[in-house]
Kinemage of the C-alpha trace (Angstrom):
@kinemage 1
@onewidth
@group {chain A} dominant
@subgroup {mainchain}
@vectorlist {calphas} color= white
{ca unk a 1} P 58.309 54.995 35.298
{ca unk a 2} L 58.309 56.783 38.742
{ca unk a 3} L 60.428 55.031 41.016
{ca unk a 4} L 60.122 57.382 43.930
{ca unk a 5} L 56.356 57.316 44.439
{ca unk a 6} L 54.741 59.844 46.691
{ca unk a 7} L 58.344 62.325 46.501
{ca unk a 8} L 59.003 65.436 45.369
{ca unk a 9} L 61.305 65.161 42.158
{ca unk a 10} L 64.159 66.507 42.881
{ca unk a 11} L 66.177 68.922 40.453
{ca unk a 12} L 69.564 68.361 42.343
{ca unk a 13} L 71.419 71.039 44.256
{ca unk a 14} L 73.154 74.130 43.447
{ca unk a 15} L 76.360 72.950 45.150
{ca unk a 16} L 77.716 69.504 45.861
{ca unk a 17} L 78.629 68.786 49.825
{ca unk a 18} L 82.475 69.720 48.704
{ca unk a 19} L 81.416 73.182 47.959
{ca unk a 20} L 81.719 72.885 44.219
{ca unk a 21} L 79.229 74.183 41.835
{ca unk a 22} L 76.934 71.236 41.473
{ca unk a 23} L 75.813 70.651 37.446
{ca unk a 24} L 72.262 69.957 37.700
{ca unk a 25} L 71.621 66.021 37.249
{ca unk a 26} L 69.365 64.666 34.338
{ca unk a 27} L 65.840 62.834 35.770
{ca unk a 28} L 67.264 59.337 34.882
{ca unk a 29} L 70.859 60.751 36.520
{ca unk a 30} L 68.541 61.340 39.457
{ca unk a 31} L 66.305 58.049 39.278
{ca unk a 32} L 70.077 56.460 39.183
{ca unk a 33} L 71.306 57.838 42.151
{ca unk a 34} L 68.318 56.577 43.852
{ca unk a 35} L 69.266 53.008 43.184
{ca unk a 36} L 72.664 53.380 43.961
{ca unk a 37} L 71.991 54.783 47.509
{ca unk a 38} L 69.209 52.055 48.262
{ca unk a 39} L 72.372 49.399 46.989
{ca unk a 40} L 71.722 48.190 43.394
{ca unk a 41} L 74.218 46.814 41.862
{ca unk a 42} L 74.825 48.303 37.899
{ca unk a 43} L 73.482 45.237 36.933
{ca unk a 44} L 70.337 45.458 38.997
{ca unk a 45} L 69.921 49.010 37.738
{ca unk a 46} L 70.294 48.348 34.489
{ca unk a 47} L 67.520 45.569 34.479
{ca unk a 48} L 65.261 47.665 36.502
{ca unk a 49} L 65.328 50.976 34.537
{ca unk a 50} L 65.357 48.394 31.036
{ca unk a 51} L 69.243 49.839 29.690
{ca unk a 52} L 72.430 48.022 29.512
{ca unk a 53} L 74.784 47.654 32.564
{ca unk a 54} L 76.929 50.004 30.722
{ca unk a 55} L 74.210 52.268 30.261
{ca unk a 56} L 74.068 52.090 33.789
{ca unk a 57} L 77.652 52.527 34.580
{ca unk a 58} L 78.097 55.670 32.112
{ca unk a 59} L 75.326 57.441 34.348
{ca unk a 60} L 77.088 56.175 37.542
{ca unk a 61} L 80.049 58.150 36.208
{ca unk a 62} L 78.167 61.294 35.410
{ca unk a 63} L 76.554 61.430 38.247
{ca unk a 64} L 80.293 61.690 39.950
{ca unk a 65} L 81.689 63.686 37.296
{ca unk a 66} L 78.698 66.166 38.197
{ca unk a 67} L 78.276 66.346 41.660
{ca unk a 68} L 82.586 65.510 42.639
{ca unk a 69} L 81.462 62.839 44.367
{ca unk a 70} L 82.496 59.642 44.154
{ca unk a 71} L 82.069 57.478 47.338
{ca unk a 72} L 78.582 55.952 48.469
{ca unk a 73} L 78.597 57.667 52.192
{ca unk a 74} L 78.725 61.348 50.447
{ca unk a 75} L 76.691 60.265 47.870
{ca unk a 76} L 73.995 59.407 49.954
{ca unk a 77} L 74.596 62.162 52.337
{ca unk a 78} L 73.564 64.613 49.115
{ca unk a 79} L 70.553 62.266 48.639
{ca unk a 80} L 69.417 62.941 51.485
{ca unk a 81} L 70.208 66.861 51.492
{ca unk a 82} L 67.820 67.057 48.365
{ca unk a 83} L 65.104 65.335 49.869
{ca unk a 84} L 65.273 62.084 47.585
{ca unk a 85} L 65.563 59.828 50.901
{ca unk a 86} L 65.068 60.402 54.562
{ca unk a 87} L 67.515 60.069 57.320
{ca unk a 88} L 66.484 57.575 59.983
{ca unk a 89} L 68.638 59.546 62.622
């Protein structure tokens, strides 16, 4: 299921915005992070990509582990960095 029509797929960064070494996030880590920077809830992720909410959660979790992120603003600042969403400013 594509859930970024018409975008490039993303591979993730080599660094996070901290500076760290980024690990490279899986394509569902990726098609995650795309829900949780348009505002799903775990729930609502979990029902639209057809996995558990703790499923859901786990790759929330990863997804901070990997990048050493873990608040929505810097999250979705390093969305946009990789091209997965556009800025509107």
């Amino acid at each position: 299921m594509d859930i970024m029509p018409g975008r490039k797929k993303p591979s993730g960064a080599k660094h996070s915005p901290n500076g760290e070494p980024a690990r490279p996030l899986s394509p569902r880590e990726l098609q995650v992070l795309h829900l949780i920077v348009q505002g799903y809830s775990n729930k609502e992720t979990a029902a639209k990509l057809g996995v558990t909410e703790a499923t859901a959660k786990d790759h929330r979790r990863h997804i901070r582990e990997k990048l050493g992120i873990h608040d929505l603003p810097t999250l979705t600042r390093y969305a946009i960095s990789i091209g997965m969403i556009e800025s509107n400013f």
